[in-house]
C-alpha positions as CSV (number, residue, x, y, z in Angstrom):
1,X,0.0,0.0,0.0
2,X,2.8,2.6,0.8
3,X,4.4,1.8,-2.2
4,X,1.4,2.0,-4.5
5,X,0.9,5.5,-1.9
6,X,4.7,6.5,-3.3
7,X,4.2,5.7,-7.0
8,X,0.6,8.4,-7.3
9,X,2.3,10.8,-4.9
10,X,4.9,10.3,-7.7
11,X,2.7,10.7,-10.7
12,X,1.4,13.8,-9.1
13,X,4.4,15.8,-8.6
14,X,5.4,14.7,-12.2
15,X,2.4,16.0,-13.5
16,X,2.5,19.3,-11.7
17,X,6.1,20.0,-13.2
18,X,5.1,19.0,-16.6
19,X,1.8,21.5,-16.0
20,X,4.5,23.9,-15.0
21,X,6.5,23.6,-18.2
22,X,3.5,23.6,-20.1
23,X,2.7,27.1,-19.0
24,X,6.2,28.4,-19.1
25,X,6.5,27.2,-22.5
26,X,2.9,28.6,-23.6
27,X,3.6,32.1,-22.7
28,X,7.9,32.3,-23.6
29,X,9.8,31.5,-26.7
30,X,10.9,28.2,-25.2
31,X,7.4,26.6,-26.5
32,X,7.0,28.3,-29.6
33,X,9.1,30.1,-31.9
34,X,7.5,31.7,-34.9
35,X,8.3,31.1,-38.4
36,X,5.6,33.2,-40.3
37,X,3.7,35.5,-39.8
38,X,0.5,32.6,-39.6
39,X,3.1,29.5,-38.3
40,X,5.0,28.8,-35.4
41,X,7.2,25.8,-34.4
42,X,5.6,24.3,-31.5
43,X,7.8,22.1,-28.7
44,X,4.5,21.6,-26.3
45,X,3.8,18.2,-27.6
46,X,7.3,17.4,-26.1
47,X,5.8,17.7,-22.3
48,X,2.4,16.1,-23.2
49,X,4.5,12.9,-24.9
50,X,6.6,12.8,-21.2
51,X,3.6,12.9,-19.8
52,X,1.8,10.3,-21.6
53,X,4.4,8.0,-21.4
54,X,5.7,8.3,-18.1
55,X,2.2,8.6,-16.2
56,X,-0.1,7.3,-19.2
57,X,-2.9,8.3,-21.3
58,X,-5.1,9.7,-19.0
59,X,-2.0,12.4,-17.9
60,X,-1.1,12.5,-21.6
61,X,-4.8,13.6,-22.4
62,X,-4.8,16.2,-19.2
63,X,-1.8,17.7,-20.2
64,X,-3.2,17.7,-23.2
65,X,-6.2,19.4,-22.7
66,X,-3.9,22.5,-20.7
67,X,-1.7,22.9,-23.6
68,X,-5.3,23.5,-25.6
69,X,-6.7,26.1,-23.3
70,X,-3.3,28.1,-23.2
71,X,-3.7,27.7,-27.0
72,X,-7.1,29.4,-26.5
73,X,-6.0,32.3,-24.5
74,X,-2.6,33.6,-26.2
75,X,-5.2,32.9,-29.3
76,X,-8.6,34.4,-28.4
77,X,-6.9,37.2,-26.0
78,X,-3.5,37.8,-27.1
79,X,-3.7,37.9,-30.6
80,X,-1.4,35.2,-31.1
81,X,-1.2,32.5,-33.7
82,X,-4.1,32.5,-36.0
83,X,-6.3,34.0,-33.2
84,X,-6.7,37.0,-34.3
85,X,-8.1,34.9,-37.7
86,X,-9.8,32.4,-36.6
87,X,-11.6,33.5,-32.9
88,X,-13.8,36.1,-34.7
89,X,-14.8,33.9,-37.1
90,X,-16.1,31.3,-34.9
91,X,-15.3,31.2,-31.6
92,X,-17.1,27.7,-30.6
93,X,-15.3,26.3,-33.4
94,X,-11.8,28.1,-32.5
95,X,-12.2,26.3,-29.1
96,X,-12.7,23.1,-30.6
97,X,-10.1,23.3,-32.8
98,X,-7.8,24.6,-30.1
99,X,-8.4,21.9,-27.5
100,X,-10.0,18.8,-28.8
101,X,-7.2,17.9,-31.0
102,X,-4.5,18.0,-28.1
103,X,-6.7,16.3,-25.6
104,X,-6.3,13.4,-28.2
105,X,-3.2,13.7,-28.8
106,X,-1.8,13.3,-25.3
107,X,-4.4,10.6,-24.6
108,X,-3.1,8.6,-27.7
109,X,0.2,9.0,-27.2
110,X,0.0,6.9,-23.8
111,X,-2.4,4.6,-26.0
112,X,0.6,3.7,-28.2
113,X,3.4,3.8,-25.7
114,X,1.6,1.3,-24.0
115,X,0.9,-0.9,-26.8
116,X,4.4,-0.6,-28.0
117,X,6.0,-0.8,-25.1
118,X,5.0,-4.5,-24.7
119,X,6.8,-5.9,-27.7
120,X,9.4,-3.6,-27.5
121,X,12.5,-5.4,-27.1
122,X,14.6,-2.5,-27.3
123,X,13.2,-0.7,-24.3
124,X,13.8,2.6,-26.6
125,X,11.9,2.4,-29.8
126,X,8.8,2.7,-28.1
127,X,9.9,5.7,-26.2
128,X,10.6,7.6,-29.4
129,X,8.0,6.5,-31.5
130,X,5.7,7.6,-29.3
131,X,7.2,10.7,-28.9
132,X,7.2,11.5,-32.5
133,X,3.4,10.1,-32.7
134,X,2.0,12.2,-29.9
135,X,3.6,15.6,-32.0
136,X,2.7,14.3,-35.6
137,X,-1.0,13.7,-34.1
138,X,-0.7,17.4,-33.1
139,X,-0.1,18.2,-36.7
140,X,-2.4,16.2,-38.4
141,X,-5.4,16.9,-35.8
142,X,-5.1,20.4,-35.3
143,X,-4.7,20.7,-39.4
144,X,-7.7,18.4,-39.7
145,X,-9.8,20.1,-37.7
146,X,-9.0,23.5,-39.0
147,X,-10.0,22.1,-42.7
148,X,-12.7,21.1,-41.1
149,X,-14.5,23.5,-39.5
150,X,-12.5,26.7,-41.1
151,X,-13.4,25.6,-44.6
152,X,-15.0,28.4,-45.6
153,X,-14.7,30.6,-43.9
154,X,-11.2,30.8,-43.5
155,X,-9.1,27.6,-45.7
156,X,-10.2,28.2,-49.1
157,X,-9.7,32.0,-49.3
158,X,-6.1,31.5,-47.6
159,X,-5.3,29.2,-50.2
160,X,-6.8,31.8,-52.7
161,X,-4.7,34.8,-51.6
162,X,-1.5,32.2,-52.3
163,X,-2.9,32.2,-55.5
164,X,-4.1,28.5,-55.4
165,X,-7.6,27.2,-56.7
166,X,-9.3,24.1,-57.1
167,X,-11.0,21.1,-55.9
168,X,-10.9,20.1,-52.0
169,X,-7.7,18.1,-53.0
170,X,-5.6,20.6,-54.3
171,X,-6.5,23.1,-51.2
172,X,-6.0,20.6,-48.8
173,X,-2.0,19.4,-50.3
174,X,-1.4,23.2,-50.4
175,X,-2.0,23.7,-46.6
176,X,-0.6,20.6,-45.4
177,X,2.4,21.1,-47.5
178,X,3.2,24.4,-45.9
179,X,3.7,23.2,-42.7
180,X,5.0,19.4,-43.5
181,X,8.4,20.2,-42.7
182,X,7.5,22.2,-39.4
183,X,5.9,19.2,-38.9
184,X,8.5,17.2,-39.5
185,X,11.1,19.1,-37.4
186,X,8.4,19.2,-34.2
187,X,8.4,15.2,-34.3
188,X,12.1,14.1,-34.8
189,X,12.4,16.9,-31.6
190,X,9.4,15.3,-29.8
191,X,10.7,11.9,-30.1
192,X,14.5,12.6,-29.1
193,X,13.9,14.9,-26.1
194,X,10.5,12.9,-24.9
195,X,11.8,9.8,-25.5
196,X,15.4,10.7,-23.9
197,X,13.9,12.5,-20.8
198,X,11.1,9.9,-20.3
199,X,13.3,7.0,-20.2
200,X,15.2,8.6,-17.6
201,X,12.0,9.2,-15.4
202,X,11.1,5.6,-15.5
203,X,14.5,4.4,-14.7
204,X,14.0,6.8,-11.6
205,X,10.3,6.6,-10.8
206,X,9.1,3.1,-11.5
207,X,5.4,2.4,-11.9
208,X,4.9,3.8,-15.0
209,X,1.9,2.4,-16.7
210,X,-0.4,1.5,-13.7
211,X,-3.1,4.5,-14.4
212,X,-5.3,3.8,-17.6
């Protein structure tokens, strides 16, 4: 009992210092560092994948779920990001799109660490791989649901003043080609530094895997 006591006392303070992080990261350059004037390269995923791995999914889909609503703020109140785009547009739909898709993402990261981390016979692939997962499912989530719901009101006519036109498919390859190698860059980073720092935590704070 004690032990069991030890390892969610554990898992607590872990969490709190990732939620920490998260914040710091949110509102300094250390979580995102802008590329454009619309994109920014975003290292957040890399405390949500610690988290989801060391903790599992449920932390991974809390952590999650704050990097979303600091997402929200800095984009509904301080003008940051596509904000000041997208929020007075829609503002149910710039919530959704802000914090449903990292919710999920943090919540399936654990998912596949703990699926991978069965047949891993390394011990380390499954650390990095689901590192780079939970950042690519940032990309591809937050992307999909800003197709999705920004459509038209927002998608189409960005692609328009880039001077591209056409069907859904040829809009759709346009915006997920500009930030592919953003995309790219946040995952190799996601799964070195998550992987790295998450393998040290379990070496240090076993129990790992117990919550669901």
């Amino acid at each position: 009992m004690k032990s069991k006591t030890r390892i969610e006392v554990g898992k607590m303070v872990q969490m709190a210092v990732l939620a920490a992080v998260i914040i710091i990261m949110a509102f300094t350059p250390l979580g995102l560092l802008p590329i454009n004037l619309v994109l920014s390269l975003t290292l957040l995923p890399i405390p949500v994948a610690i988290g989801a791995i060391v903790c599992g999914p449920s932390a991974g889909a809390f952590l999650g779920g704050l990097f979303g609503i600091l997402m929200f703020l800095r984009g509904a109140f301080m003008g940051a990001d596509l904000g000041p785009l997208l929020f007075p547009l829609n503002p149910v739909a710039f919530t959704v799109v802000c914090i449903v898709p990292r919710i999920l993402e943090g919540w399936l990261g654990g998912l596949i660490f703990k699926a991978l981390h069965k047949i891993d016979r390394t011990r380390v692939a499954s650390y990095a791989v689901s590192g780079f997962a939970t950042a690519a499912l940032n990309t591809v989530l937050f992307m999909g649901g800003l197709m999705l719901l920004f459509w038209n009101t927002f998608v189409v006519g960005y692609a328009e003043k880039a001077g591209v036109s056409g069907g859904v498919a040829t809009v759709a390859l346009f915006v997920l080609g500009g930030v592919a190698v953003q995309a790219a860059i946040e995952a190799v980073l996601c799964a070195v530094v998550s992987g790295a720092v998450s393998k040290v935590l379990v070496r240090f704070f076993p129990g790992r895997g117990k919550e669901s």
